[in-house]
LUMKOLVO-341451 format. One line per 4 residues: number of its first residue (from 1); their letters; for each residue x, y, z of N, C-alpha, C. Coordinates in Angstrom, 3 decimals, padded with zeros to 6 digits. Example, Ala and Ser with C-alpha at 12.3 -4.5 7.8 and 13.67 -1.06 7.14 Angstrom:
<atoms>
1) as) 013.190:-005.690:007.800:012.300:-004.500:007.800:013.200:-003.300:007.800 | 012.850:-002.250:007.080:013.670:-001.060:007.140:012.900:000.030:007.870
</atoms>
This chain:
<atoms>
1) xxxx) 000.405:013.361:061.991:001.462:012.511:061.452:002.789:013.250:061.489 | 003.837:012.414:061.528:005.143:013.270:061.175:005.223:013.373:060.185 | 006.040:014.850:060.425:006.207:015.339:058.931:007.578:014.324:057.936 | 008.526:013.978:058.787:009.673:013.359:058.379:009.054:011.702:058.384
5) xxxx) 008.613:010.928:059.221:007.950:009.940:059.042:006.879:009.630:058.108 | 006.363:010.388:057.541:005.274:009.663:056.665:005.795:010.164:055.348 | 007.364:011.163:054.950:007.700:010.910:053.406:008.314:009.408:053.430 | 007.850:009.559:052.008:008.381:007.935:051.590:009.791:008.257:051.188
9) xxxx) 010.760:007.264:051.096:012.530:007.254:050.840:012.246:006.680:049.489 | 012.732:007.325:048.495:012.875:006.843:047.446:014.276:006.140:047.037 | 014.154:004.719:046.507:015.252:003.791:046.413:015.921:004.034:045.306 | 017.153:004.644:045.097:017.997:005.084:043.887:018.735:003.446:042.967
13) xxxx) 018.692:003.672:041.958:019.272:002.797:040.975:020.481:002.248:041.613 | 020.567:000.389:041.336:021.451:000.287:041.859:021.651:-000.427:043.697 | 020.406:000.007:044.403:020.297:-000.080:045.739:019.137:-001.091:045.823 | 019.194:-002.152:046.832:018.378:-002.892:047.077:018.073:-002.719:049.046
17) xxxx) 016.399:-003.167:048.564:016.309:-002.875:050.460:014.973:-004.211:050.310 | 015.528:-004.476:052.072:014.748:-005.750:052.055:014.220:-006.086:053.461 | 013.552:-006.219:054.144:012.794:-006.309:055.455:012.422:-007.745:055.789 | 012.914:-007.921:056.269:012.718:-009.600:056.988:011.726:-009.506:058.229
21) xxxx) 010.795:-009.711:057.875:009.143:-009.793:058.511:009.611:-010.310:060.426 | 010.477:-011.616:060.491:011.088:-011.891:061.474:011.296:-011.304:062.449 | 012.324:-010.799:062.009:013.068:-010.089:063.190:013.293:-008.041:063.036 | 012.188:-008.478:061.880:011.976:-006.866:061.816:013.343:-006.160:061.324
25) xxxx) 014.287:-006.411:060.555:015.847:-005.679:060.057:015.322:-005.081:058.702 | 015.641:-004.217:058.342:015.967:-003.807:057.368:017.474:-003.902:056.823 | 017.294:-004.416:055.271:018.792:-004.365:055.021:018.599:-004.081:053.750 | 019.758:-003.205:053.486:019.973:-002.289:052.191:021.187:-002.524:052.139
29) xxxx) 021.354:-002.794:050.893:022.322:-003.051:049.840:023.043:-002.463:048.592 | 024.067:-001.991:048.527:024.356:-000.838:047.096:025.917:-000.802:046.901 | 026.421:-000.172:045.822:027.845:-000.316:045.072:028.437:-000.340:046.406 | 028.313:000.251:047.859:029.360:000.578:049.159:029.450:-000.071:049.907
33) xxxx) 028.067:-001.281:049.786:028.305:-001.790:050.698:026.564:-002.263:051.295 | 026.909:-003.077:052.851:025.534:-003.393:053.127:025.352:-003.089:054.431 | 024.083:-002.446:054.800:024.007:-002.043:055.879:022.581:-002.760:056.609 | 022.714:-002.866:057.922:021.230:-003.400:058.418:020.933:-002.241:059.904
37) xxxx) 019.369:-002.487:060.267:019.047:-001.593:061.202:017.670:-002.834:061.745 | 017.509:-002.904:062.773:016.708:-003.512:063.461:015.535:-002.628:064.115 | 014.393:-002.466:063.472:013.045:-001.444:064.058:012.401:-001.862:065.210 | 012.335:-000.874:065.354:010.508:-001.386:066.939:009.629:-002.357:065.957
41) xxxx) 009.145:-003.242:066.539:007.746:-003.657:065.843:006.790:-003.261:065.817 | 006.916:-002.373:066.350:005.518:-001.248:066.432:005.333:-000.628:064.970 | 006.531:-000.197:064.407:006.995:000.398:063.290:006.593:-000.447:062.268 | 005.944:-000.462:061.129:005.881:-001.286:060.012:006.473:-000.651:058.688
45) xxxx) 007.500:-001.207:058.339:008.380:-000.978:056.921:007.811:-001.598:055.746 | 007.501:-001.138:053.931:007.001:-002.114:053.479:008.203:-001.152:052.504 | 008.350:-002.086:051.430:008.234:-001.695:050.263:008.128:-001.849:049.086 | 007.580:-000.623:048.693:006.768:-000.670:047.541:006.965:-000.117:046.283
49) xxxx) 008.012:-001.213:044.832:008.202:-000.432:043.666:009.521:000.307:044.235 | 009.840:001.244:043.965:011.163:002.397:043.981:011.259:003.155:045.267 | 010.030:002.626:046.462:009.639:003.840:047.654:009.664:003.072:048.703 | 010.220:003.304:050.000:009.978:002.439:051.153:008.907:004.032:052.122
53) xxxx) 007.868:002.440:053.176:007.354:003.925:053.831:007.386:003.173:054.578 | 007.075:003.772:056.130:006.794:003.660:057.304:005.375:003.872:057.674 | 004.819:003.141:058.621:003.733:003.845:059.134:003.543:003.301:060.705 | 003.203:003.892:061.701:002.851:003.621:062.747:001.365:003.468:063.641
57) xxxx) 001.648:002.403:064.363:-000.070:002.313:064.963:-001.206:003.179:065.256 | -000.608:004.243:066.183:-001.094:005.038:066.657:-000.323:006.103:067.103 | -001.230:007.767:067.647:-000.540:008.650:067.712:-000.042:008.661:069.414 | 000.232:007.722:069.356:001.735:007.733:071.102:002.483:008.149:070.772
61) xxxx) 003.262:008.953:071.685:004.470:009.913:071.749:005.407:008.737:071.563 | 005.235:007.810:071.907:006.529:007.078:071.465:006.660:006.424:069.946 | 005.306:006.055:069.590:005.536:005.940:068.235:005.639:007.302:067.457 | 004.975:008.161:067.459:005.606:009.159:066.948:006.662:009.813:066.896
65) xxxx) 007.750:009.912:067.767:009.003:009.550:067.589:009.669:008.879:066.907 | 009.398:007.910:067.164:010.186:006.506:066.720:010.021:006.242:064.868 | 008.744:006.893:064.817:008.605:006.783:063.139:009.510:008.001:062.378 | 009.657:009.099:062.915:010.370:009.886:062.372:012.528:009.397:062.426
69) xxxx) 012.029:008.722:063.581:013.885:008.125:063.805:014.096:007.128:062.787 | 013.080:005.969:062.697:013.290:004.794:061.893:013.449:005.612:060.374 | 012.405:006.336:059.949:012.483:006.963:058.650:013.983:007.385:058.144 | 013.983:008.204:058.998:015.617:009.266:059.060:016.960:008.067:058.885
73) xxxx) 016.890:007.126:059.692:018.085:006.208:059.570:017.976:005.418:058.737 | 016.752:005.163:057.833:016.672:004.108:057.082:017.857:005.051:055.642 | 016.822:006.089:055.652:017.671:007.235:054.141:018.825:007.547:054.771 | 019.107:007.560:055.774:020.615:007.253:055.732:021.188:006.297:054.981
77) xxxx) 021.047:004.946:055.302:021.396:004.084:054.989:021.302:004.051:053.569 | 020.466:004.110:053.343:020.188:004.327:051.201:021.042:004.753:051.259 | 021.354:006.540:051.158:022.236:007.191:051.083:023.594:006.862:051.146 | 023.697:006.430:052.087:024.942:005.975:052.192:025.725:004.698:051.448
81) xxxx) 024.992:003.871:051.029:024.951:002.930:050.097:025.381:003.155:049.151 | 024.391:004.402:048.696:024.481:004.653:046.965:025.974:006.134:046.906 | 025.875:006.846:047.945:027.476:007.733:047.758:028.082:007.561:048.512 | 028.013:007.525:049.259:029.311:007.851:050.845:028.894:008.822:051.542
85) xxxx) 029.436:008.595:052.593:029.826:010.028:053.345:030.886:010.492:053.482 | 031.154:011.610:053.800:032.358:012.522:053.752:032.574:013.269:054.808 | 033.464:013.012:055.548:034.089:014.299:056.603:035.198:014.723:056.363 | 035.404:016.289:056.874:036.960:016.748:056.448:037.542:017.579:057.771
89) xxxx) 038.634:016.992:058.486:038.833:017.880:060.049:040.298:018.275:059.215 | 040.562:019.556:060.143:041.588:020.353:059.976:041.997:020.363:061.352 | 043.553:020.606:061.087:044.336:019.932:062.445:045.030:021.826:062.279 | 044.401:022.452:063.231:045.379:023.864:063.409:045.807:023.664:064.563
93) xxxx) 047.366:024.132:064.686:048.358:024.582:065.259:050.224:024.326:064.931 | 050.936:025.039:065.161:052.235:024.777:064.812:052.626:023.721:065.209 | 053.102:022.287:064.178:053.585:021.299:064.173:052.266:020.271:064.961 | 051.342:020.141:064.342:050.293:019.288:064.377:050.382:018.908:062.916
97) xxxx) 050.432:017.431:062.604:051.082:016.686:062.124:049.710:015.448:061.953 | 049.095:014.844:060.740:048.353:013.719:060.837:049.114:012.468:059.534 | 049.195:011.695:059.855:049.539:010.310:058.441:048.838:008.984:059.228 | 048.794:008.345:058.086:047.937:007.574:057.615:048.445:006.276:057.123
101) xxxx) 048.500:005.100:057.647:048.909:003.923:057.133:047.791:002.880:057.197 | 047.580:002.299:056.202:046.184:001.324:056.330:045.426:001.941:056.936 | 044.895:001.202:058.055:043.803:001.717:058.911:043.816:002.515:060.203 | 045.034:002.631:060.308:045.566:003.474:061.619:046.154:004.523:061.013
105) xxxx) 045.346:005.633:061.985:045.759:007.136:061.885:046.832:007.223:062.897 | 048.230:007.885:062.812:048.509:008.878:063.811:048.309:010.445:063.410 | 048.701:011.028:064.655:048.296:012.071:064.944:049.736:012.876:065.640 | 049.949:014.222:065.569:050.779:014.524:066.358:050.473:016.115:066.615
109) xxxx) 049.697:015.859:068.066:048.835:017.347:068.434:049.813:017.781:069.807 | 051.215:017.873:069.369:051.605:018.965:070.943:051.644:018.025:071.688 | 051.379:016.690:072.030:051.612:015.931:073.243:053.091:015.529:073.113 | 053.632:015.175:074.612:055.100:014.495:074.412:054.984:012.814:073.488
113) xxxx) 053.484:012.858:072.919:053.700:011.264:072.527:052.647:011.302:071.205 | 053.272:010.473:070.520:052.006:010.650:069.381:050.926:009.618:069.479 | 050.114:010.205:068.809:048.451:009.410:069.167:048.000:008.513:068.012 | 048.492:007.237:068.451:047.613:006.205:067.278:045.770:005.622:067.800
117) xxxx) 045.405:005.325:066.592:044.211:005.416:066.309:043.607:004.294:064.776 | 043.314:003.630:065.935:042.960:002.002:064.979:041.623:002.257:064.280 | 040.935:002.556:062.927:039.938:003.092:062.862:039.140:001.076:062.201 | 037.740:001.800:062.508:036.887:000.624:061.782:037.049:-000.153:060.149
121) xxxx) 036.887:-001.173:060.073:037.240:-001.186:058.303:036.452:-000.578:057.658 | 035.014:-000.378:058.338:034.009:000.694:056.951:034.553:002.088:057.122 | 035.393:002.466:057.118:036.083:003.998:056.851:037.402:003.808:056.604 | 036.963:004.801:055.721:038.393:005.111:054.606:039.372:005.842:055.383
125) xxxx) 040.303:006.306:055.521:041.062:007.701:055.573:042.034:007.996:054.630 | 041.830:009.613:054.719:043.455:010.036:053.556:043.816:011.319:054.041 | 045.149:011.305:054.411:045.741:012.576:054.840:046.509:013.214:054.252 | 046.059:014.721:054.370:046.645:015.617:053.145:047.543:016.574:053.728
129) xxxx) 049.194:016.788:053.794:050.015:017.783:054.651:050.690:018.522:053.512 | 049.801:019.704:053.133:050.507:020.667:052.167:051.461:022.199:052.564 | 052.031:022.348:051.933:053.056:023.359:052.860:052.485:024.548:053.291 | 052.383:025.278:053.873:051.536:026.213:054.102:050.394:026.280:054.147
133) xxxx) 049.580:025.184:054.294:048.699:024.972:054.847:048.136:023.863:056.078 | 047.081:023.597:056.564:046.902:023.368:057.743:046.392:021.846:057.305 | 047.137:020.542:058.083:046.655:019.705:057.551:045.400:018.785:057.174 | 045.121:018.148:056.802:043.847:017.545:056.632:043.599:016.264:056.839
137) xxxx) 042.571:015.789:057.508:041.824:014.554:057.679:040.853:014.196:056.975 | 040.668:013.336:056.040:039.572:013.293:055.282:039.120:011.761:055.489 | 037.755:011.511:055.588:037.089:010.253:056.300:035.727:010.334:055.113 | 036.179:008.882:054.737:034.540:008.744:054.313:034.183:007.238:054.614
141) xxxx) 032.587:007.055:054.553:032.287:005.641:055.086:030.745:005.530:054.168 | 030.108:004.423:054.289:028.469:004.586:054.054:027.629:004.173:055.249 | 028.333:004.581:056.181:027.397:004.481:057.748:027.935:005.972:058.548 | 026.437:006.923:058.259:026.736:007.873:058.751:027.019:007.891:060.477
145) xxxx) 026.188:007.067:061.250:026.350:007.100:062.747:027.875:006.703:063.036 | 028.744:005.908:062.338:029.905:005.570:062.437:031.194:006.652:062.475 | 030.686:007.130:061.074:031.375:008.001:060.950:031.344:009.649:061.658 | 030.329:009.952:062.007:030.117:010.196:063.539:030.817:010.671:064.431
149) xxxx) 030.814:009.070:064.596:031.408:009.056:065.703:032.899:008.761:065.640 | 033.200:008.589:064.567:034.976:008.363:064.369:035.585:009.651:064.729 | 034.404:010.367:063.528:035.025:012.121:063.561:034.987:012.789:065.442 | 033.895:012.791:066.143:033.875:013.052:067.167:035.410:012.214:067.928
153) xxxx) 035.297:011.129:068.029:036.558:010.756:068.816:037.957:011.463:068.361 | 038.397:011.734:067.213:039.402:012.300:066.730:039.558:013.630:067.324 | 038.223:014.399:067.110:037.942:015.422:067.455:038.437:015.820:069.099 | 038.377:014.584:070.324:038.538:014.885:071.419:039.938:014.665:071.822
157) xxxx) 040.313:014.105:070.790:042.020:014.228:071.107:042.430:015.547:071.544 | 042.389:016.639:070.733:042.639:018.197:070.829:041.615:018.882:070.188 | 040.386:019.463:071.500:039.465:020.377:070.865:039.657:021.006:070.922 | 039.206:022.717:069.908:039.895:023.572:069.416:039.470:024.254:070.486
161) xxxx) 040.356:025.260:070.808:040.377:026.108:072.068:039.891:027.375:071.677 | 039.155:028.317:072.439:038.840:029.527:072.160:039.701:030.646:072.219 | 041.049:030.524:072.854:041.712:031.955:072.376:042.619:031.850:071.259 | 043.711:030.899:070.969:043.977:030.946:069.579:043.414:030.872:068.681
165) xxxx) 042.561:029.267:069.080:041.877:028.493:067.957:042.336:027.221:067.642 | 043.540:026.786:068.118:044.362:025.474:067.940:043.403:023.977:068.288 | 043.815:023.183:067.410:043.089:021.906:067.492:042.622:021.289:066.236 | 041.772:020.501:066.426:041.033:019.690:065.348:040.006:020.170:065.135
169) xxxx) 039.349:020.584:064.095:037.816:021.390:063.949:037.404:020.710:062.596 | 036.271:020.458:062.128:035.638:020.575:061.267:036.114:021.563:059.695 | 035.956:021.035:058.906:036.155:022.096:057.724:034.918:023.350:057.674 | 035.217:024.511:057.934:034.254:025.305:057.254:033.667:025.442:059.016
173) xxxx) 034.032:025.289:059.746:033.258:025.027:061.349:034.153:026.390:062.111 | 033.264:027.230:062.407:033.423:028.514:062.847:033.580:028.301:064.566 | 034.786:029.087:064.943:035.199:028.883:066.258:034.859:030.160:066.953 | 034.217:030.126:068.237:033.837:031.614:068.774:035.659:031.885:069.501
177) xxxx) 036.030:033.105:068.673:036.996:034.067:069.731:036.815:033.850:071.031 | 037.630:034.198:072.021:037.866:035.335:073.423:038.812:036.172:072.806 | 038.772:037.615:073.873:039.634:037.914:073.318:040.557:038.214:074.550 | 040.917:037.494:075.763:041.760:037.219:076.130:042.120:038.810:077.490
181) xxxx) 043.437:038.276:077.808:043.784:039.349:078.626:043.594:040.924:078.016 | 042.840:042.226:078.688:042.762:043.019:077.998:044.001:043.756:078.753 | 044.740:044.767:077.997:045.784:045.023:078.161:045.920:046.469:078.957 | 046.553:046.482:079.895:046.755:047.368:081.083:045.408:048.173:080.850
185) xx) 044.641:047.674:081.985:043.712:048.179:082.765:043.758:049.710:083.643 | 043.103:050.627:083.289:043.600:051.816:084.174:042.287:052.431:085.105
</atoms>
Protein backbone atom coordinates (compact mmCIF):
# COMPACT_ATOMS: atom_id res chain seq x y z
CA UNK A 1 0.00 0.00 0.00
CA UNK A 2 1.09 3.61 -0.12
CA UNK A 3 2.38 5.00 2.50
CA UNK A 4 0.80 8.61 1.68
CA UNK A 5 -2.37 6.99 0.13
CA UNK A 6 -3.79 4.90 2.68
CA UNK A 7 -3.44 7.88 5.69
CA UNK A 8 -6.74 9.10 6.15
CA UNK A 9 -7.09 13.35 5.86
CA UNK A 10 -8.59 14.42 8.76
CA UNK A 11 -11.48 17.14 8.18
CA UNK A 12 -10.78 20.27 10.48
CA UNK A 13 -13.74 22.27 12.10
CA UNK A 14 -15.49 24.35 9.99
CA UNK A 15 -14.65 22.43 6.51
CA UNK A 16 -17.06 20.44 4.61
CA UNK A 17 -16.15 17.71 1.88
CA UNK A 18 -18.48 16.02 -0.35
CA UNK A 19 -18.09 13.43 -3.32
CA UNK A 20 -20.63 13.23 -5.90
CA UNK A 21 -20.76 9.43 -6.73
CA UNK A 22 -21.44 10.82 -10.55
CA UNK A 23 -18.92 12.29 -11.82
CA UNK A 24 -16.53 11.32 -9.20
CA UNK A 25 -15.53 15.40 -7.84
CA UNK A 26 -14.69 15.97 -4.72
CA UNK A 27 -15.65 19.26 -3.27
CA UNK A 28 -14.53 20.88 -0.14
CA UNK A 29 -15.74 23.72 1.33
CA UNK A 30 -14.36 26.15 4.28
CA UNK A 31 -14.12 29.95 5.71
CA UNK A 32 -11.69 30.51 2.03
CA UNK A 33 -13.50 29.30 -0.05
CA UNK A 34 -14.52 26.18 -2.37
CA UNK A 35 -12.52 24.03 -4.13
CA UNK A 36 -13.27 20.86 -6.46
CA UNK A 37 -10.92 18.04 -7.97
CA UNK A 38 -12.23 15.40 -10.32
CA UNK A 39 -10.58 11.58 -9.48
CA UNK A 40 -9.87 8.49 -11.65
CA UNK A 41 -12.72 6.16 -10.98
CA UNK A 42 -10.56 3.72 -10.25
CA UNK A 43 -9.92 5.73 -7.04
CA UNK A 44 -12.75 5.43 -4.45
CA UNK A 45 -13.20 8.50 -1.95
CA UNK A 46 -15.62 7.95 1.03
CA UNK A 47 -16.17 9.80 3.91
CA UNK A 48 -16.34 8.88 7.03
CA UNK A 49 -17.26 11.09 10.41
CA UNK A 50 -14.14 13.74 10.62
CA UNK A 51 -11.73 11.40 8.05
CA UNK A 52 -11.79 11.07 4.28
CA UNK A 53 -9.83 7.86 2.83
CA UNK A 54 -8.96 6.60 -0.35
CA UNK A 55 -8.56 3.21 -1.42
CA UNK A 56 -7.64 1.61 -4.65
CA UNK A 57 -8.48 -1.63 -6.64
CA UNK A 58 -5.50 -3.15 -7.02
CA UNK A 59 -1.70 -3.04 -6.78
CA UNK A 60 -1.10 -1.49 -10.61
CA UNK A 61 1.51 0.92 -10.90
CA UNK A 62 -0.96 3.15 -12.02
CA UNK A 63 -3.26 2.93 -9.30
CA UNK A 64 -0.69 3.08 -6.97
CA UNK A 65 0.33 6.24 -8.02
CA UNK A 66 -2.64 7.76 -8.53
CA UNK A 67 -3.82 6.95 -4.87
CA UNK A 68 -0.97 8.65 -3.36
CA UNK A 69 -1.66 11.88 -5.93
CA UNK A 70 -5.49 11.90 -5.28
CA UNK A 71 -4.69 11.67 -1.38
CA UNK A 72 -2.00 14.51 -1.47
CA UNK A 73 -4.35 16.99 -3.48
CA UNK A 74 -7.34 16.26 -1.72
CA UNK A 75 -5.31 17.67 1.93
CA UNK A 76 -4.36 20.20 -0.03
CA UNK A 77 -7.46 21.31 -0.64
CA UNK A 78 -8.69 20.91 3.13
CA UNK A 79 -5.80 22.77 3.91
CA UNK A 80 -6.20 25.25 1.98
CA UNK A 81 -9.75 25.88 2.80
CA UNK A 82 -9.28 25.98 6.37
CA UNK A 83 -5.76 28.55 6.23
CA UNK A 84 -4.35 29.68 3.13
CA UNK A 85 -1.40 29.53 1.54
CA UNK A 86 1.39 31.77 1.62
CA UNK A 87 4.25 32.75 -0.65
CA UNK A 88 6.85 35.44 -0.13
CA UNK A 89 9.38 36.45 -3.34
CA UNK A 90 12.01 39.00 -2.86
CA UNK A 91 12.83 41.19 -5.76
CA UNK A 92 16.95 41.77 -5.40
CA UNK A 93 18.64 44.25 -7.36
CA UNK A 94 19.17 48.11 -7.56
CA UNK A 95 15.89 49.77 -8.47
CA UNK A 96 13.66 46.63 -8.81
CA UNK A 97 10.57 48.03 -7.83
CA UNK A 98 7.02 45.81 -7.24
CA UNK A 99 3.18 47.68 -6.49
CA UNK A 100 0.14 46.45 -6.45
CA UNK A 101 -3.29 47.71 -7.50
CA UNK A 102 -6.34 45.38 -7.23
CA UNK A 103 -5.40 42.49 -9.03
CA UNK A 104 -2.61 43.53 -11.18
CA UNK A 105 0.91 43.45 -10.13
CA UNK A 106 3.55 45.62 -11.75
CA UNK A 107 6.88 44.99 -11.59
CA UNK A 108 9.97 46.97 -12.43
CA UNK A 109 13.06 44.47 -12.97
CA UNK A 110 15.79 46.55 -15.17
CA UNK A 111 13.75 46.25 -18.37
CA UNK A 112 13.27 49.49 -20.58
CA UNK A 113 9.44 48.71 -19.77
CA UNK A 114 7.57 47.76 -16.82
CA UNK A 115 5.88 44.41 -16.45
CA UNK A 116 2.14 44.18 -15.73
CA UNK A 117 0.63 41.11 -14.53
CA UNK A 118 -3.17 40.37 -14.33
CA UNK A 119 -3.27 37.80 -11.47
CA UNK A 120 -6.33 35.20 -10.84
CA UNK A 121 -9.16 36.38 -8.37
CA UNK A 122 -8.30 33.40 -5.88
CA UNK A 123 -4.99 35.25 -4.96
CA UNK A 124 -4.42 37.91 -2.91
CA UNK A 125 -1.34 40.16 -3.32
CA UNK A 126 0.46 42.79 -1.05
CA UNK A 127 3.56 44.60 -1.71
CA UNK A 128 5.92 45.66 0.78
CA UNK A 129 8.89 48.50 -0.40
CA UNK A 130 10.79 49.33 2.83
CA UNK A 131 13.86 51.52 2.72
CA UNK A 132 16.74 49.60 2.89
CA UNK A 133 15.48 46.75 2.25
CA UNK A 134 14.74 44.48 -0.66
CA UNK A 135 11.24 44.50 -1.77
CA UNK A 136 8.55 42.08 -1.22
CA UNK A 137 5.86 40.06 -2.90
CA UNK A 138 3.57 38.44 -0.77
CA UNK A 139 0.77 35.98 -2.37
CA UNK A 140 -1.65 34.00 -0.65
CA UNK A 141 -4.56 31.82 -2.08
CA UNK A 142 -6.39 28.38 -0.85
CA UNK A 143 -5.36 26.56 -4.08
CA UNK A 144 -1.95 25.50 -3.65
CA UNK A 145 -1.35 24.33 -7.52
CA UNK A 146 -2.42 27.96 -8.42
CA UNK A 147 -0.47 29.56 -6.43
CA UNK A 148 2.29 27.66 -7.79
CA UNK A 149 2.14 28.53 -10.41
CA UNK A 150 1.50 32.33 -10.06
CA UNK A 151 4.73 32.33 -7.97
CA UNK A 152 6.68 30.39 -10.73
CA UNK A 153 5.46 32.80 -13.55
CA UNK A 154 6.55 35.92 -11.58
CA UNK A 155 9.52 34.16 -10.86
CA UNK A 156 10.45 33.94 -14.78
CA UNK A 157 10.19 37.44 -15.35
CA UNK A 158 13.87 37.87 -13.76
CA UNK A 159 15.49 34.64 -12.45
CA UNK A 160 18.02 35.17 -10.04
CA UNK A 161 21.36 34.94 -11.64
CA UNK A 162 24.37 33.22 -10.21
CA UNK A 163 27.07 35.83 -10.04
CA UNK A 164 25.47 38.69 -8.24
CA UNK A 165 22.36 37.13 -7.27
CA UNK A 166 19.87 39.73 -8.79
CA UNK A 167 16.23 38.79 -9.45
CA UNK A 168 13.17 37.37 -7.92
CA UNK A 169 13.85 34.43 -5.46
CA UNK A 170 11.89 32.91 -2.92
CA UNK A 171 12.15 34.07 0.78
CA UNK A 172 14.73 32.13 2.71
CA UNK A 173 15.75 30.31 -0.96
CA UNK A 174 19.53 29.95 -1.10
CA UNK A 175 21.27 30.94 -4.40
CA UNK A 176 24.50 28.92 -5.48
CA UNK A 177 27.52 31.66 -6.02
CA UNK A 178 30.08 31.66 -9.09
CA UNK A 179 32.67 33.25 -8.37
CA UNK A 180 33.27 34.78 -11.57
CA UNK A 181 36.37 36.10 -13.44
CA UNK A 182 39.43 35.02 -11.36
CA UNK A 183 41.75 37.82 -11.32
CA UNK A 184 45.06 38.01 -13.31
CA UNK A 185 45.99 34.64 -14.02
CA UNK A 186 49.84 34.02 -13.98
Amino acid sequence: MSRIGKAPIEIPAGVTVTVDEKTNTVTVKGPFGELKQVVNPDITVKVEGNHVNLTRPGDDIEHRSQHGLYRALIHNMVEGVHKRYHKELELVGVGYRATSTGQVLELALGYSHAIYLKLPPEVTVECKNERNKNPLIILESQDKQLLGQVCAKIRSFRKPEPYKGKGIKFVGEIIRRKSGKKAGAK
